[in-house]
Structure formats: structure tokens, C-alpha cells
C-alpha positions as CSV (number, residue, x, y, z in Angstrom):
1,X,-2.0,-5.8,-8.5
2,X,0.0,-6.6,-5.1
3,X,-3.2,-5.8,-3.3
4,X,-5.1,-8.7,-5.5
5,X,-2.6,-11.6,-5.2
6,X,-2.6,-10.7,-1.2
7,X,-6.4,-11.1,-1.4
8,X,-6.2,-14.2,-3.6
9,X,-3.4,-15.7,-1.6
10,X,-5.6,-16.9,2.1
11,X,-8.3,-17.9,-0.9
12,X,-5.8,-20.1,-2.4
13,X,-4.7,-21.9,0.5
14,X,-7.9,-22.6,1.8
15,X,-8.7,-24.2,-1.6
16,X,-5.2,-26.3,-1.2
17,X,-6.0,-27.1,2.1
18,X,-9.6,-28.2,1.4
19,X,-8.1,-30.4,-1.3
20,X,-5.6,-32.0,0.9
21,X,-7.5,-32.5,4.1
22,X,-11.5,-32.5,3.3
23,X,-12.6,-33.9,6.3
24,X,-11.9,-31.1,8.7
25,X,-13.9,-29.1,6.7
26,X,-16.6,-31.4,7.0
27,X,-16.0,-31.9,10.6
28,X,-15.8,-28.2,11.0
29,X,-18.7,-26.8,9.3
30,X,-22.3,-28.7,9.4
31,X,-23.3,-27.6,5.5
32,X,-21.3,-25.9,2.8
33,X,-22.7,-22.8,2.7
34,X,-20.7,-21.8,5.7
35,X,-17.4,-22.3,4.6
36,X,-18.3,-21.0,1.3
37,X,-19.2,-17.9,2.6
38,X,-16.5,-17.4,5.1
39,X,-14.3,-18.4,2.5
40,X,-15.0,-15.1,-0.2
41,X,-15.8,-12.6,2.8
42,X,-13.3,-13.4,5.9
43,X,-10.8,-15.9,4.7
44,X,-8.5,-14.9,7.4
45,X,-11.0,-15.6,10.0
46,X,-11.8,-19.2,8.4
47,X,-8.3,-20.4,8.7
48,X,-7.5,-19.3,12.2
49,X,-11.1,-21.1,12.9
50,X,-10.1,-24.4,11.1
51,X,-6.5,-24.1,12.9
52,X,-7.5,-23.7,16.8
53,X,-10.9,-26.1,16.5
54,X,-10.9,-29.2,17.6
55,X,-13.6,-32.1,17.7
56,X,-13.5,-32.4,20.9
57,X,-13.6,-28.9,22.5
58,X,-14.7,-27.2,19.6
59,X,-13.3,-23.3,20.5
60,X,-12.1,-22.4,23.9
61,X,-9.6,-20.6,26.2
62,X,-7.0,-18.7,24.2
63,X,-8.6,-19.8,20.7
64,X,-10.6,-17.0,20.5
65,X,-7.7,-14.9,20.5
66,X,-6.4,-16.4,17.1
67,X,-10.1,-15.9,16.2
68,X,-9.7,-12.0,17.0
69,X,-6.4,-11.9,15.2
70,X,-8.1,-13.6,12.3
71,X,-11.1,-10.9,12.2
72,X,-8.5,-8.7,12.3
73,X,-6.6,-9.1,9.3
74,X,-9.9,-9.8,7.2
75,X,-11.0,-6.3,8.0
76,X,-7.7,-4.7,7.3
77,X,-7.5,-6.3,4.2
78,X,-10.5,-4.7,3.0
79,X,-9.8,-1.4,5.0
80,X,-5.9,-1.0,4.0
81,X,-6.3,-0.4,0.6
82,X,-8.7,2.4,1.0
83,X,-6.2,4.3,3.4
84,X,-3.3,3.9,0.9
85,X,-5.6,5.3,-2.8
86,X,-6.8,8.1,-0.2
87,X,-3.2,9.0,0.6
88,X,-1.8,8.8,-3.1
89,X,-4.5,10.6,-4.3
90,X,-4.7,13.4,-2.0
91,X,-5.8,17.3,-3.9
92,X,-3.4,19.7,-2.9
């Protein structure tokens, strides 16, 4: 159940944050289908992306750092959970 609301929770703030500032989105992303999908898949990734881009520069320099730590956490999201069932439910 922990690992659900830790799933839901980057889901949830995106949402919030879409709600309270629309327009970076907009400025962000050229159609909705992008956000949308980075949004279920790699939410992680989407708000280090939203955080470091800029209108003017876009990505650049030490950005794509945040980007890698962003990829990062998306994949051990999904990985993590896997790792602790196999360990719990280890035969003999």
C-alpha cells in the first residue's frame, strides 16, 4: 500500500501543479500527448524536466543532470518493488 501512495504521490503533484501553473506546461510541451504520457510512465523525469527548462535555453549545462536523476528515480520506482517481494518471498 506504501508502495502505491509513493507511485501516486509525483502523479499528484504534477496534477496540482498543472492546475496551479498551466502555462508552463503549455510552454513546455508542444501537444498534450506528451505530458500525458510522461506523466503515467516517468513522472519523475517530467518534473525534473518542467523544473530546469526554460523558454529561453530550453535544457542545457548541468540540467541534464537533474534529467538523469529524474530517470533515475522513475526506474527505481518500478524496479524497487520487485527486489523487496523477491526478498520476502524467498523458498528456503
Amino acid at each position: 500500500m506504501i508502495t502505491s501512495l509513493f507511485l501516486f504521490g509525483p502523479r499528484l503533484a504534477l496534477f496540482v501543479w498543472w492546475l496551479i501553473n498551466p502555462f508552463r506546461f503549455s510552454s513546455a510541451f508542444d501537444t498534450w500527448l506528451i505530458p500525458v504520457v510522461f506523466g503515467v510512465f516517468a513522472p519523475f523525469t517530467m518534473i525534473a524536466y518542467l523544473i530546469v527548462w526554460s523558454p529561453q535555453t530550453g535544457i542545457s549545462g548541468l540540467d541534464w543532470l537533474w534529467l538523469g536523476i529524474g530517470i533515475f528515480l522513475d526506474v527505481s520506482s518500478y524496479t524497487g518493488g520487485g527486489l523487496g517481494r523477491r526478498r520476502r518471498f524467498r523458498v528456503c
